[in-house]
C-alpha positions as CSV (number, residue, x, y, z in Angstrom):
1,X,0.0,0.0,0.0
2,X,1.4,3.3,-0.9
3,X,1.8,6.0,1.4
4,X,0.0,9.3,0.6
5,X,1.6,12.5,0.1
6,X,0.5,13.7,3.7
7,X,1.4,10.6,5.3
8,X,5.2,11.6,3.8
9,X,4.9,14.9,5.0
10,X,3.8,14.0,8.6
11,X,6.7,11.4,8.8
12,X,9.5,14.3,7.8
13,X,8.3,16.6,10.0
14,X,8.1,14.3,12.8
15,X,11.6,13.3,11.9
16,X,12.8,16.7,12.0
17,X,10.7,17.9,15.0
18,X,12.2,14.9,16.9
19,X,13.7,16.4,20.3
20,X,17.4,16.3,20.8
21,X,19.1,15.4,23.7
22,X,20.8,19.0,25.4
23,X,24.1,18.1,26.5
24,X,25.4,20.5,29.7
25,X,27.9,22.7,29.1
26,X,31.5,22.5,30.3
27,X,31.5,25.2,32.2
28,X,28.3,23.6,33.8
29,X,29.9,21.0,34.3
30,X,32.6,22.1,36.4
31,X,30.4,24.4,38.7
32,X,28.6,21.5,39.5
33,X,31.9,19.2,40.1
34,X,33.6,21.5,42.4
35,X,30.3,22.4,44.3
36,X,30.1,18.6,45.4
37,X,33.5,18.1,46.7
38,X,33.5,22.1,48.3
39,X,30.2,19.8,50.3
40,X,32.7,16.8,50.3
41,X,35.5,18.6,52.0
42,X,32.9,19.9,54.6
43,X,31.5,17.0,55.6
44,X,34.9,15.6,56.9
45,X,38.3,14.5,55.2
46,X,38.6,13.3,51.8
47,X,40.6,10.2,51.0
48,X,44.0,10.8,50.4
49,X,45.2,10.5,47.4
50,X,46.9,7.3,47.3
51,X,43.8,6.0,48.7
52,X,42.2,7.2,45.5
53,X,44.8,6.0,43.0
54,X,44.6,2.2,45.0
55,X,40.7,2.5,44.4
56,X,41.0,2.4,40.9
57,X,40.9,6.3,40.6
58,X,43.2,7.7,38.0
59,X,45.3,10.7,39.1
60,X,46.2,13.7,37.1
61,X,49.7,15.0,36.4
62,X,49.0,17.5,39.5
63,X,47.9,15.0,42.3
64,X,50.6,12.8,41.2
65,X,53.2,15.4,42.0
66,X,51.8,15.8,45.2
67,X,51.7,11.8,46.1
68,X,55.8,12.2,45.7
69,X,56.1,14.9,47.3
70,X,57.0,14.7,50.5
71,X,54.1,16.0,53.3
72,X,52.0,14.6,55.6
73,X,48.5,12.3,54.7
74,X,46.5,15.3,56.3
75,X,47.9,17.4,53.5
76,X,47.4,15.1,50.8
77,X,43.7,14.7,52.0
78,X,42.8,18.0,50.6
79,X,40.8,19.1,47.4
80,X,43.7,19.5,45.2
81,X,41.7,20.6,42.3
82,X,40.4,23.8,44.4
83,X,44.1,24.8,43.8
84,X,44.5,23.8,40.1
85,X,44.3,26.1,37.2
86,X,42.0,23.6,35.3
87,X,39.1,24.3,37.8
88,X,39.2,28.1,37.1
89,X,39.9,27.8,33.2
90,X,37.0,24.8,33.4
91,X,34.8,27.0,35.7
92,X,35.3,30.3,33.1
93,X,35.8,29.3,29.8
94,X,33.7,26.7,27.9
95,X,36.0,24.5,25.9
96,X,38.7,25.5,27.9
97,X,42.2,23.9,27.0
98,X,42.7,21.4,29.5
99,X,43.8,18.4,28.1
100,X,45.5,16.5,31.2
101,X,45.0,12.9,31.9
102,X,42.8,12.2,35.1
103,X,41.6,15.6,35.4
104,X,37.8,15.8,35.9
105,X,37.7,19.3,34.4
106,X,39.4,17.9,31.5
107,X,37.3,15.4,30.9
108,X,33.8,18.0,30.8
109,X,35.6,19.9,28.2
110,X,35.2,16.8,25.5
């Protein structure tokens, strides 16, 4: 059975009317990412950063300097990313250039 001309017509428009999924921005992204571990830090200490990386978390260039470097677990404990230039740049500028391994605010920017 062939379809009529308005039957054709109702199937392109649908096709073209169909809603596409909104994808967050980077920036977005970020806010939201350093918002939930300002909260994280306040309810108590994080895990320290060796703790992370045994846990299957991947480190960026960054937190592995500071896992060498010599200082006490209480230090290493800390957001580190508060500190980092990729959390402004990720925070400010959508499709910032951030392209470290392991970085969270690298990853949004992709």
């Amino acid at each position: 059975m062939d379809e009529t001309v308005a039957e054709q017509w109702f199937k392109r428009v649908a096709e073209i009317s169909a809603p596409q999924p909104i994808r967050a921005s980077s920036r977005l992204k970020s806010r939201i990412y350093s918002a939930l571990m300002r909260a994280e830090a306040a309810e108590g200490v994080l895990a320290s950063l060796s703790e992370c990386e045994q846990g299957g978390g991947e480190l960026c260039w960054w937190e592995k300097l500071i896992l060498i470097t010599p200082m006490p677990d209480t230090a290493r404990s800390l957001n580190h990313c508060h500190f980092c230039h990729a959390r402004i740049l990720g925070e400010q500028v959508e499709g910032a250039p951030v392209h470290w391994r392991g970085c969270p605010y690298a990853e949004f920017q992709k």
